[in-house]
N, CA and C of each residue as an Amber inpcrd file, in Angstrom:
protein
   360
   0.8260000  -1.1890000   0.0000000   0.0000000   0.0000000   0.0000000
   0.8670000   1.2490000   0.0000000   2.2650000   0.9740000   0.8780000
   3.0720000   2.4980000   0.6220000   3.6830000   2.5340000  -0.9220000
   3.7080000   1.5930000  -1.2140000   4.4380000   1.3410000  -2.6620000
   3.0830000   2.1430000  -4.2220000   2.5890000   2.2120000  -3.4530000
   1.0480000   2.6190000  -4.4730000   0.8770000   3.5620000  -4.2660000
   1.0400000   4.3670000  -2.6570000   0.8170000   5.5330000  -2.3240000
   2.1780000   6.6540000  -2.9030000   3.3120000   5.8060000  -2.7070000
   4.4530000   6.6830000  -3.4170000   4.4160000   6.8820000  -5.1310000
   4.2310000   6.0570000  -5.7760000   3.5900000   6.0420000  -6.7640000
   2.7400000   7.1090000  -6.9660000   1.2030000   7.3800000  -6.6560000
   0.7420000   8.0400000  -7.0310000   1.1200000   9.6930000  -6.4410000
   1.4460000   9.8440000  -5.5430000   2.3800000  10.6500000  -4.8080000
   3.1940000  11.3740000  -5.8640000   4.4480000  10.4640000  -6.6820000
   5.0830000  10.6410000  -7.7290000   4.3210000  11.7280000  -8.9510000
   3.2020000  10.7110000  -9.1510000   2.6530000  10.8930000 -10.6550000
   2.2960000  12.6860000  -9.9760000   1.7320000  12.9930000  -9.0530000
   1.4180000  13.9890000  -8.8690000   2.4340000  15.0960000  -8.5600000
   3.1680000  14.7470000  -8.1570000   4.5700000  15.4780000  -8.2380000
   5.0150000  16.1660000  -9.1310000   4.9210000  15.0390000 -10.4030000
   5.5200000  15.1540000 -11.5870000   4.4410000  16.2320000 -12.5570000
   3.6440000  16.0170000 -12.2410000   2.3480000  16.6900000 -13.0830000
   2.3790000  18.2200000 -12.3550000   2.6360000  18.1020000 -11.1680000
   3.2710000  19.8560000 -10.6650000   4.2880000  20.2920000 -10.9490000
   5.3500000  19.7960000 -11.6510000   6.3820000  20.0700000 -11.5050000
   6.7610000  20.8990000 -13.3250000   5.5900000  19.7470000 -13.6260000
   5.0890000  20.4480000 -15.3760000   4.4400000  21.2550000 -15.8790000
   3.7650000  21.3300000 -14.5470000   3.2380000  22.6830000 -14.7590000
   3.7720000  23.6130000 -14.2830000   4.6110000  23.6720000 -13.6770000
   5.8370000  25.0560000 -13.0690000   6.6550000  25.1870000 -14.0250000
   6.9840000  24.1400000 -14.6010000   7.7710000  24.1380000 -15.9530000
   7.2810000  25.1480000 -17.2260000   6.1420000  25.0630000 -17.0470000
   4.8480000  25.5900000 -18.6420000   5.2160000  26.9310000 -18.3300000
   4.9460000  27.1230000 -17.0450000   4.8150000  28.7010000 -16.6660000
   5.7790000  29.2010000 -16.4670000   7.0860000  28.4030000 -15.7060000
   7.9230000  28.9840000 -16.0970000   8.8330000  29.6990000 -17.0640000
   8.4220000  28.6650000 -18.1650000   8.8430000  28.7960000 -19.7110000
   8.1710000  29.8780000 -20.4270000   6.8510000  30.6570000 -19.6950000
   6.0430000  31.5110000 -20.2630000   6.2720000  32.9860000 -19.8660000
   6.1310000  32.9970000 -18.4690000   6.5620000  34.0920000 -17.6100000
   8.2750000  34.6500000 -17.5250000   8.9670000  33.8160000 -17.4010000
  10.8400000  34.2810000 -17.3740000  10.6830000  34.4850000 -19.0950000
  11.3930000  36.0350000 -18.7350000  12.0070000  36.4720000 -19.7230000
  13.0360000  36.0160000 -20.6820000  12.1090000  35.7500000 -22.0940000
  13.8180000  34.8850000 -22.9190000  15.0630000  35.8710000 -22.9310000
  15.1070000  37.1210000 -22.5480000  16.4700000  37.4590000 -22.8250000
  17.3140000  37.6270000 -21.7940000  17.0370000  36.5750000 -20.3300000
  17.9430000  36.2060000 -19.5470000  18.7150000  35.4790000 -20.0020000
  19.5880000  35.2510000 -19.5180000  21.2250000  34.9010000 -19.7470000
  20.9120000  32.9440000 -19.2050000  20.1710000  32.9360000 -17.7820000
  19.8370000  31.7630000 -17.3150000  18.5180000  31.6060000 -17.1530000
  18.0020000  31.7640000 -18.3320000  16.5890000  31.4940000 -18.2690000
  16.0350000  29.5350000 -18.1770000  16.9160000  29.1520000 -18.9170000
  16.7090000  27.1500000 -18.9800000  17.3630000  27.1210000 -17.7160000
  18.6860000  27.7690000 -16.8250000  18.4140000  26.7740000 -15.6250000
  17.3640000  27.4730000 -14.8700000  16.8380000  28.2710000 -14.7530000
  15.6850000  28.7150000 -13.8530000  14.2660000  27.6570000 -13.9110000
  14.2080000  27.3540000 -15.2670000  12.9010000  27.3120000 -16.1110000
  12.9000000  25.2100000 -15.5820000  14.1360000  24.9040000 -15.5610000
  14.3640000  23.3690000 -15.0410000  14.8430000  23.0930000 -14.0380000
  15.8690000  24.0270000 -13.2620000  16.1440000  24.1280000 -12.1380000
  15.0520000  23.9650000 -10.5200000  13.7940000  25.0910000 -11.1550000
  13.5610000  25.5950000  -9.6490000  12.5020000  23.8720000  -9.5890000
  11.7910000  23.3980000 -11.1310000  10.8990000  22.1540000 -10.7790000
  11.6910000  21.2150000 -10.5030000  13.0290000  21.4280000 -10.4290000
  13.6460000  19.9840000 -10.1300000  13.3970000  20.2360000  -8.7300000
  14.1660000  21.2650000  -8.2610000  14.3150000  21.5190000  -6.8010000
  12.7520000  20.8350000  -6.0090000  11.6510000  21.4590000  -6.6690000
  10.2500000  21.4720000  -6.3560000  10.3320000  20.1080000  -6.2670000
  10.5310000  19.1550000  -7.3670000  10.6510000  17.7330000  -7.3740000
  10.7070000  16.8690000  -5.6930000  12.0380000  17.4390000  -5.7730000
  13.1600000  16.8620000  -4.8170000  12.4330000  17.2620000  -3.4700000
  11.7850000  18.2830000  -3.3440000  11.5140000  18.8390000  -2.2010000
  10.6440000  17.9350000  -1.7810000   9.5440000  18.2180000  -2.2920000
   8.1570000  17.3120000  -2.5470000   8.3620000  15.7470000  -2.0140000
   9.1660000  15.3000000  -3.0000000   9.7010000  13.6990000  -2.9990000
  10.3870000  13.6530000  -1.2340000  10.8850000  14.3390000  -1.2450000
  11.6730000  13.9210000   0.5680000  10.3410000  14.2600000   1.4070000
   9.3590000  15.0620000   1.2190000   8.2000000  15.0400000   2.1170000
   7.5390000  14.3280000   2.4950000   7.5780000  13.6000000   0.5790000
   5.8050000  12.0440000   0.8900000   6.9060000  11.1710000   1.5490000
   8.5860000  11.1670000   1.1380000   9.2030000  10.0680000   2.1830000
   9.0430000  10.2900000   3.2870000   9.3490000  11.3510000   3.7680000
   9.3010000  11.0830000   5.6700000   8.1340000  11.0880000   5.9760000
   7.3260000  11.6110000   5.1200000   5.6750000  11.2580000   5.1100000
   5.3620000  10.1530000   5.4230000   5.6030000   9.0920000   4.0530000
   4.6190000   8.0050000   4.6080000   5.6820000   6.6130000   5.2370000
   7.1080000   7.0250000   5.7380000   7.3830000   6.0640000   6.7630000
   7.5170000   6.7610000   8.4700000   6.1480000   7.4840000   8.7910000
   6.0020000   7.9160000  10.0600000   4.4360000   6.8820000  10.3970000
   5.5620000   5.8820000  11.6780000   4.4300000   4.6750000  12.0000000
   2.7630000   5.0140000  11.9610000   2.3210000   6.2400000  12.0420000
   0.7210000   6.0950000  12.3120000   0.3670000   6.4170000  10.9800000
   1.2380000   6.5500000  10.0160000   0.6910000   6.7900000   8.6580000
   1.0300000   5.7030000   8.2640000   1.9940000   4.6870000   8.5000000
   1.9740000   3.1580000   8.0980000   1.2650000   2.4350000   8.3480000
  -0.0360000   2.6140000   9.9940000  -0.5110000   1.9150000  10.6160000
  -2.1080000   2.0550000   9.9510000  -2.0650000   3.3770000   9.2690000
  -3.2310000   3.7280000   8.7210000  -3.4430000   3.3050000   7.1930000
  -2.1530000   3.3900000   6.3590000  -2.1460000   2.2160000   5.0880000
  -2.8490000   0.7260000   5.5720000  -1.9560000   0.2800000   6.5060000
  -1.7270000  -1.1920000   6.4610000  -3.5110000  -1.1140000   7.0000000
  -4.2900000  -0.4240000   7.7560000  -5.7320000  -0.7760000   8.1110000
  -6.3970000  -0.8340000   6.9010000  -5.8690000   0.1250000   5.6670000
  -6.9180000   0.5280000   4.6300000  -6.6500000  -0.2520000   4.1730000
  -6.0150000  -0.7020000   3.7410000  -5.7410000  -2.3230000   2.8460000
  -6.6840000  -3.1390000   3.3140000  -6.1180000  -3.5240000   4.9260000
  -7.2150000  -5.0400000   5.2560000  -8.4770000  -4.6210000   5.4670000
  -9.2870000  -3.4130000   5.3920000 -10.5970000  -2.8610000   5.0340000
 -10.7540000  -3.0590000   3.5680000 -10.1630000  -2.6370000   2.4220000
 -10.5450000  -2.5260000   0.6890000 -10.0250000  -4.1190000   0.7330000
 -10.0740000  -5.3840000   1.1670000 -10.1830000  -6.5320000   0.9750000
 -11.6660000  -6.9000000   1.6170000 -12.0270000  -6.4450000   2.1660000
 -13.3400000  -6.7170000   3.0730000 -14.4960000  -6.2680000   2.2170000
 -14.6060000  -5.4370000   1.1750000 -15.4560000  -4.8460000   0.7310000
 -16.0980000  -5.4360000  -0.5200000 -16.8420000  -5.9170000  -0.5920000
 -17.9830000  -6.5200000  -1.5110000 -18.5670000  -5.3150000  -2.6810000
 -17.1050000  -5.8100000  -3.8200000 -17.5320000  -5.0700000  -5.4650000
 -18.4150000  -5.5130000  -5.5950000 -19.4010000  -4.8790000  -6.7840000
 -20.2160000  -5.0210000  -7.5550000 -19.5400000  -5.8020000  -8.7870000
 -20.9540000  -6.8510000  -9.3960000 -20.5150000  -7.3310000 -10.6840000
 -20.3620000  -6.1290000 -11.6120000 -19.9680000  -6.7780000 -13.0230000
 -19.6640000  -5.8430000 -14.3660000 -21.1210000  -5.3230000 -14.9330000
 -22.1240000  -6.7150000 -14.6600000 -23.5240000  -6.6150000 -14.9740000
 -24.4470000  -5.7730000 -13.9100000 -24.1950000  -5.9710000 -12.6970000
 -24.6870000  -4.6140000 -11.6080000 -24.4110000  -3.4810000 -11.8770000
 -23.0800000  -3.0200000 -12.3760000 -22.3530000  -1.7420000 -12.4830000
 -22.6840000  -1.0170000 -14.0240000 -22.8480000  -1.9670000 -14.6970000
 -23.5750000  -1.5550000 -16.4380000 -25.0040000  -1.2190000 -15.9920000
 -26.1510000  -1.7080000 -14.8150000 -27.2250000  -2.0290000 -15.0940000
 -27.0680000  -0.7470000 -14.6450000 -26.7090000   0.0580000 -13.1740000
 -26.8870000   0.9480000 -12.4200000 -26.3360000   2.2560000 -13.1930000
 -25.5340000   2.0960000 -13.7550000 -25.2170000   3.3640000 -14.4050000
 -26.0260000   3.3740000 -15.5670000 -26.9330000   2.2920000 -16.3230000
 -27.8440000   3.0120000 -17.4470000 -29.0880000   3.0910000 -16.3970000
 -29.1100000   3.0660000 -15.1050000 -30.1460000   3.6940000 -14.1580000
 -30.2080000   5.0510000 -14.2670000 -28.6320000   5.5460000 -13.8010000
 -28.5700000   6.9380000 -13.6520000 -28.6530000   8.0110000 -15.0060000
 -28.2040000   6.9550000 -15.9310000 -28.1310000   8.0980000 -17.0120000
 -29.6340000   8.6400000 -17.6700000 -30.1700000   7.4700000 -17.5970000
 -31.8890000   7.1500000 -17.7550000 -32.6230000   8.5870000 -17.1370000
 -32.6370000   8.1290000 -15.7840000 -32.8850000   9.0660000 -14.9470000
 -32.2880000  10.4630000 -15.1300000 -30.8650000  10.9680000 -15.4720000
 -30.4720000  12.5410000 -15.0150000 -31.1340000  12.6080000 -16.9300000
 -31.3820000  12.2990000 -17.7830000 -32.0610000  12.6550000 -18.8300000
 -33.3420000  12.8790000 -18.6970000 -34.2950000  11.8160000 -17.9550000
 -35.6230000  11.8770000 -17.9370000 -36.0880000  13.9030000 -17.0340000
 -34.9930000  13.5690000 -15.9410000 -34.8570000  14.8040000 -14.9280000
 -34.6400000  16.1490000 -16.0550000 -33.2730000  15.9710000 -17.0310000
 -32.9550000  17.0270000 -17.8970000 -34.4700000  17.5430000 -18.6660000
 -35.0420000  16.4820000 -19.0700000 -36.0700000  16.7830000 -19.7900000
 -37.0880000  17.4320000 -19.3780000 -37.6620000  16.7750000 -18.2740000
 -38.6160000  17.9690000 -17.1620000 -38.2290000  18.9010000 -16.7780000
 -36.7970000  19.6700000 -16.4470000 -37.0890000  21.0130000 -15.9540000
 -36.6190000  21.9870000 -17.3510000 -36.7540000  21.1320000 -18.3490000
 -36.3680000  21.9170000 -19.9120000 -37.9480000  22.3530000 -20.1640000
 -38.7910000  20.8530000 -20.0700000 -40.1440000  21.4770000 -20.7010000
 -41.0200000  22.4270000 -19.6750000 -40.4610000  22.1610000 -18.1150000
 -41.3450000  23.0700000 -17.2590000 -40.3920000  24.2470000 -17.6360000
 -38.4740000  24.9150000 -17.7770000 -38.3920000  26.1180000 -18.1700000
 -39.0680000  26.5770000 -19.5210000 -39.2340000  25.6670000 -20.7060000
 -39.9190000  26.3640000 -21.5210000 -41.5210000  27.3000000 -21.4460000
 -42.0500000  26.1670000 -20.7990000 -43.4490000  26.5640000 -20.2550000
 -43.5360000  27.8760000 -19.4130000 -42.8560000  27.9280000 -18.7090000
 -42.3620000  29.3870000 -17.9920000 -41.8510000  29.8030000 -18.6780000
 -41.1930000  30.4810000 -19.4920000 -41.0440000  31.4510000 -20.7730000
 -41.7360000  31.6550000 -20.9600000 -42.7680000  30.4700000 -22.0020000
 -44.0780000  31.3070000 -22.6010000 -45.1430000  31.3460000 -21.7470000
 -45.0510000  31.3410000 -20.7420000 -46.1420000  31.6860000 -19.9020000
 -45.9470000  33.1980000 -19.1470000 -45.0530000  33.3910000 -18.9660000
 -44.0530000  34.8080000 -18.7430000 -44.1830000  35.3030000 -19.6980000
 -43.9030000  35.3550000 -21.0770000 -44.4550000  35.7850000 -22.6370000
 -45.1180000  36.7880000 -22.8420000 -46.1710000  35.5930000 -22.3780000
 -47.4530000  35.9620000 -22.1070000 -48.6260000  36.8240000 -21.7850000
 -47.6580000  36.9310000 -20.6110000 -48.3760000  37.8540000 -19.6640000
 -47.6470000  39.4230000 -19.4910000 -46.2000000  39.0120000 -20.2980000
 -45.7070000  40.5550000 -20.5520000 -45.1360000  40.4950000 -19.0390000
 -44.4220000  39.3940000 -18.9020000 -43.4910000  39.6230000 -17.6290000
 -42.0360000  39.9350000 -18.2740000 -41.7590000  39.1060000 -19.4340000
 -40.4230000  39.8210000 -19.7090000 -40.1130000  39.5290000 -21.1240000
């Protein structure tokens, strides 16, 4: 579970670190002299920083003790089939359409009933 959590930890790291990159590359002026090490420099640093945090992060025992519970809880938990999970989501979609549709024909109806009457 820490091995999954550093992982995604990572991916998110990395996805900040690209985006400091974008902006950096947008905002620093090209006619600095050290504009590429600024522009790769400060997200590495950001990297590195980050990365030593989720480490001492997640090997402090009550955050190990709280992985290792969530694990033997998400083994305990009773998925749904492929055929439950297809049936229930053409439930919902059914439904937020049938819903879309009624407050389309009750706003239309209020328009022209407002129209109407020279409300607006």
């Amino acid at each position: 579970m820490r091995g999954s959590t550093a992982v995604a930890a990572a991916v998110v790291d990395l996805v900040v670190c690209w985006y400091l990159w974008t902006l950096l590359e947008k905002y620093i002026p090209k006619e600095l002299a050290y504009k590429s090490y600024l522009a790769y420099g400060i997200p590495a640093a950001v990297f590195v920083v980050i990365g030593a945090v989720v480490y001492v992060y997640l090997n402090r025992p009550k955050v190990v003790d709280f992985l290792v519970a969530t694990e033997a809880e998400m083994k305990k938990v009773s998925w749904s089939s492929r055929s439950e999970l297809l049936g229930s989501t053409a439930v919902v979609i059914v439904t937020v359409v049938i819903l879309a549709a009624f407050i389309y024909g009750v706003d239309y109806l209020l328009i022209l009933f407002g129209r109407g009457l020279g409300l607006w």
